[in-house]
C-alpha positions as CSV (number, residue, x, y, z in Angstrom):
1,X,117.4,105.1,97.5
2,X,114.9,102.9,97.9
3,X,112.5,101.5,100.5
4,X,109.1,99.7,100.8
5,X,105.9,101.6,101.5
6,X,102.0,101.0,101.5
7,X,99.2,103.6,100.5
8,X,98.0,104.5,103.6
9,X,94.3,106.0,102.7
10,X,91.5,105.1,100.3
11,X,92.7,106.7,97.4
12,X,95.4,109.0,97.1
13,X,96.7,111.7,94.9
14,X,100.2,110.9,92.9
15,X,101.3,114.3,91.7
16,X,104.1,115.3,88.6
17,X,106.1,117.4,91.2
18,X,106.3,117.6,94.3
19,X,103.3,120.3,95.5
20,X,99.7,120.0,95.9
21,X,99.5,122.5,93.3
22,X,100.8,120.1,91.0
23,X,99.2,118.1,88.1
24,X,97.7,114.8,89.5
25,X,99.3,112.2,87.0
26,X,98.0,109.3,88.8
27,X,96.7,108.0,92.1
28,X,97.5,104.8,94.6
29,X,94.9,103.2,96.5
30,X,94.8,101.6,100.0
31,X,97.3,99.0,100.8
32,X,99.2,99.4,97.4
33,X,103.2,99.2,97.8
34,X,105.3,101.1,96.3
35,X,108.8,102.0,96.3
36,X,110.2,105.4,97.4
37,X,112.9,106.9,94.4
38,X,114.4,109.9,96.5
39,X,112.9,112.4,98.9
40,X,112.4,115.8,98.9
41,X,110.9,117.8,102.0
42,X,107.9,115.8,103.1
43,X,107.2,114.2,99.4
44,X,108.6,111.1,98.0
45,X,109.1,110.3,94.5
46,X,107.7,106.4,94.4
47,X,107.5,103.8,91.9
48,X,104.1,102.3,92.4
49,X,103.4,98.8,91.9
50,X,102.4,99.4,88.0
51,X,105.6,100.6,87.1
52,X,104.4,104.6,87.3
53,X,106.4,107.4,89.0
54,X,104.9,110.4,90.8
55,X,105.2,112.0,93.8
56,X,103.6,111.5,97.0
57,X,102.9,113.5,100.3
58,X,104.7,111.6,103.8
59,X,101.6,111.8,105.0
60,X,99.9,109.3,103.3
61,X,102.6,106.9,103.4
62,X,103.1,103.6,106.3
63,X,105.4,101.1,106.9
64,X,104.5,97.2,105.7
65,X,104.4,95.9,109.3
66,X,102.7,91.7,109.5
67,X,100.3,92.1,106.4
68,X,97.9,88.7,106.5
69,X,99.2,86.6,103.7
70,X,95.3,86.2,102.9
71,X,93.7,89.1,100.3
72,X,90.8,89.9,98.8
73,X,90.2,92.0,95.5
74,X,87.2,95.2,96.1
75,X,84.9,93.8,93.2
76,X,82.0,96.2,93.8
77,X,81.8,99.8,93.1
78,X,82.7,100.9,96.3
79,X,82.8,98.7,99.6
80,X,82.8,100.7,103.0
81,X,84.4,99.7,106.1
82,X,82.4,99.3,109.1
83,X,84.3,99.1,113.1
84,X,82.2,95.7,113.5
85,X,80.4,93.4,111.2
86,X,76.7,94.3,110.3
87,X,75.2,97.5,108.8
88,X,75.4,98.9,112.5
89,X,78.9,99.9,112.6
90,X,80.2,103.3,112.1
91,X,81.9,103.7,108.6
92,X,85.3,104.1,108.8
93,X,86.1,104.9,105.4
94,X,85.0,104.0,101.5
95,X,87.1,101.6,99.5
96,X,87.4,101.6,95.8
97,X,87.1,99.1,93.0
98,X,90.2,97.2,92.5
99,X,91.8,97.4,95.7
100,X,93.4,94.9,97.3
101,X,92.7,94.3,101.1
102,X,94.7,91.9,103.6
103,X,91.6,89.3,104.5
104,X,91.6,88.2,107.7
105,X,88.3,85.8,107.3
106,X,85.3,85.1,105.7
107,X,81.8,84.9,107.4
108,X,78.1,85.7,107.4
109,X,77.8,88.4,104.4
110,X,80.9,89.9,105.9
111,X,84.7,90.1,105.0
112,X,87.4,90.7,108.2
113,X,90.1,92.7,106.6
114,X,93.5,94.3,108.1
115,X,93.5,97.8,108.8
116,X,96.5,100.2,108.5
117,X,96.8,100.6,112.7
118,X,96.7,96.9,112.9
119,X,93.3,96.9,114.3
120,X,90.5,95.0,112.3
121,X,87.5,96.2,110.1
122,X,84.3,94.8,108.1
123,X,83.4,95.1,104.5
124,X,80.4,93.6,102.4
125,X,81.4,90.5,101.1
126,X,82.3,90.6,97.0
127,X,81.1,89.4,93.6
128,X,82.5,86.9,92.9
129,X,84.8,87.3,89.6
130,X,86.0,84.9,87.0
131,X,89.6,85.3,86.7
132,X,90.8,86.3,83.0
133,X,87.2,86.2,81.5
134,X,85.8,88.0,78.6
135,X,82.7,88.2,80.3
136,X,83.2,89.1,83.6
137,X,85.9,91.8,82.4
138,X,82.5,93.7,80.4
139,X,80.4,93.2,83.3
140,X,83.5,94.8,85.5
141,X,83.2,97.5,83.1
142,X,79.6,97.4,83.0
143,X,79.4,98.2,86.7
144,X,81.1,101.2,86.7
145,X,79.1,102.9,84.4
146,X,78.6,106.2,85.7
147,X,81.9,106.8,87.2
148,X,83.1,110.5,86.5
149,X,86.3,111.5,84.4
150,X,89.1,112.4,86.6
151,X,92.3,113.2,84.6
152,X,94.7,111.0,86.4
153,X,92.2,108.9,88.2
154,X,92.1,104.9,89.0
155,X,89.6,104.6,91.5
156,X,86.0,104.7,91.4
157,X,85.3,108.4,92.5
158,X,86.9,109.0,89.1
159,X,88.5,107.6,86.0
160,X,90.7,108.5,83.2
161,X,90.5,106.5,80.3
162,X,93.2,104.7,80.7
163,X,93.0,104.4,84.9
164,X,89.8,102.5,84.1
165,X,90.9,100.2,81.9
166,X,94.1,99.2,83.9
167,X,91.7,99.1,86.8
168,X,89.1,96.5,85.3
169,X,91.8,94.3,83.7
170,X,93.7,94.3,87.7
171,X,90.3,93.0,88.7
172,X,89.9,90.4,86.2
173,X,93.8,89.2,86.8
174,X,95.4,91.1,84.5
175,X,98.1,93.5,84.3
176,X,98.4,96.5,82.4
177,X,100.7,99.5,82.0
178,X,98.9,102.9,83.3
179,X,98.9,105.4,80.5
180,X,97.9,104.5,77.2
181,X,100.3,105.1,75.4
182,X,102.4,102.3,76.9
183,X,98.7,99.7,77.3
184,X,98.8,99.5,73.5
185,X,102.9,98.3,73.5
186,X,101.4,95.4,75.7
187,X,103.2,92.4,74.6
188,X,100.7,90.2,75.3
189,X,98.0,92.5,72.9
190,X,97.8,91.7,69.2
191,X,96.7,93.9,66.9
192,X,93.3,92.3,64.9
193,X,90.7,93.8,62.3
194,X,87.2,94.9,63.1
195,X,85.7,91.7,62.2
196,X,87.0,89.3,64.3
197,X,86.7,91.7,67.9
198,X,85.0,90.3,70.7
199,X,83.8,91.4,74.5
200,X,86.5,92.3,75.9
201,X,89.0,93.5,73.3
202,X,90.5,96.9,73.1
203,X,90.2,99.8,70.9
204,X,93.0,102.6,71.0
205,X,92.4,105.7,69.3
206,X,94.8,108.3,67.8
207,X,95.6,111.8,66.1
208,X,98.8,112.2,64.4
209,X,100.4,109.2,65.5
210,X,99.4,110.0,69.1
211,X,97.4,107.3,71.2
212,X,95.4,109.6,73.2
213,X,92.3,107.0,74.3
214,X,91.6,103.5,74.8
215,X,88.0,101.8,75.2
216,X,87.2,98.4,75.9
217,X,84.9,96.6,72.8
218,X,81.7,95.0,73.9
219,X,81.5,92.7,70.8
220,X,78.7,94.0,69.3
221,X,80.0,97.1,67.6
222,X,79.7,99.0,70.9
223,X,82.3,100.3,73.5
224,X,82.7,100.7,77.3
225,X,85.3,104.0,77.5
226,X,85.7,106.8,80.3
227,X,84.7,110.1,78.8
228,X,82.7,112.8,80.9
229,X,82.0,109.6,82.6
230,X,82.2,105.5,82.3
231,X,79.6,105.0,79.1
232,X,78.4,102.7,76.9
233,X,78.8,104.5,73.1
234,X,79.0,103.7,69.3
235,X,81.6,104.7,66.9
236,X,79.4,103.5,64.2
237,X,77.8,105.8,62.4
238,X,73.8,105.6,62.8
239,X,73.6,103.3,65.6
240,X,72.6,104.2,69.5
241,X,75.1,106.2,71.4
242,X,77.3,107.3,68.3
243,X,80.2,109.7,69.3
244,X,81.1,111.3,66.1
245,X,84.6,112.5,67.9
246,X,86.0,109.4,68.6
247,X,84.7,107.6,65.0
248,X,87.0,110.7,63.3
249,X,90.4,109.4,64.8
250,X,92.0,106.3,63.7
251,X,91.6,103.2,65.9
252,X,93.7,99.9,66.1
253,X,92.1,97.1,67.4
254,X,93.9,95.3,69.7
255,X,92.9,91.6,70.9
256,X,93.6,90.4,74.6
257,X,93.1,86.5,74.1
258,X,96.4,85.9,75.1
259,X,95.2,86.8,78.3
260,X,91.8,85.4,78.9
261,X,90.7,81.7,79.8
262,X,87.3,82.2,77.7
């Protein structure tokens, strides 16, 4: 079976079976497609555009029905969407980081983006990102912290380690595999020693043999990770911000330059 789908709401829950009740494994954000697996009841077992499977209620599913060519990437923490341009119009609901929006036009402080009935609606207009850039993917990072842990999470109400580092990569251009387990088999990463690191880089950590984290490297022996919340930490001894957990568990350095324009 398979058919074409969109994400339907802000952010939405991907569950491990099909019941509320169920482990949230992942989540899907507005205007994402994904492909549906098999049914069962009202819940569909989709591949989402990352390559995850989970399943998701009916309800928060649409049909892709004459999506603008045009899009624009949600670059700020969160970017709400107003029935008409200016600060005067009713919210009709709150966007994430890292979604990706059908863009109608461009004007006056204001974006004119597609909405999921076909009408139109009005977000801030974004920062500006470089694409594939050490610098902007640290101050991606940098702007989210904050953000509460959410096991399973990939939006900006809540991160899991792994969600947010998928999520700033997306928004920088680059793709990444969800869990971390499978970021770290990147092809395009290459394993490098503490000494030659720079902003950007990432850092996996693991207990017998098991990658269970993943934390971007700022360059300066310091690293942006989601745990209890997006932080910036140490995992060297006697500096600011040092979490004596993480320095305990082995960590392989991994080097995204393949990647990145500077």
């Amino acid at each position: 079976m398979s058919s074409d789908r969109v994400i339907s709401a802000s952010v939405v829950p991907v569950h491990k079976q099909p019941s509320f009740t169920s482990e949230m494994v992942s989540q899907g954000l507005m205007w994402e497609s994904v492909n549906i697996l098999n049914k069962e009841d009202n819940w569909c077992r989709m591949k989402m555009e990352d390559g995850y499977e989970g399943w998701i209620h009916n309800f928060y599913l649409a049909e892709l029905n004459n999506i603008s060519t045009d899009s624009l990437i949600i670059t700020n923490r969160y970017a709400p969407i107003r029935s008409q341009r200016g600060k005067n119009g009713s919210i009709l609901t709150l966007l994430s980081f890292g979604t990706i929006v059908p863009l109608l036009d461009q004007t006056s402080g204001y974006c004119q983006i597609q909405l999921m009935n076909g009408e139109e609606g009005f977000i801030p207009a974004q920062n500006n990102v470089a694409s594939q850039s050490r610098h902007d993917i640290i101050r991606l990072a940098r702007s989210l912290i904050g953000v509460p842990y959410l096991w399973g999470g990939k939006s900006s109400f809540g991160y899991d380690c792994s969600g947010f580092v998928q999520m700033v990569l997306k928004t920088a251009g680059i793709s990444m595999p969800r869990d971390a387990g499978l970021q770290i088999q990147a092809d395009w990463l290459e394993e490098i020693s503490i000494s030659r690191i720079l902003p950007g880089d990432l850092v996996f950590f693991s207990e017998d043999n098991c990658i269970n984290h993943v934390a971007f490297t700022t360059g300066d022996g310091k690293i942006i990770h989601c745990s209890g919340e997006v932080k910036l930490e140490s995992i060297i001894e006697g500096e600011k911000g040092f979490n004596n957990i993480l320095a305990k568990l082995d960590h392989t350095y991994t080097s995204i330059s393949k990647m990145v324009n500077s």
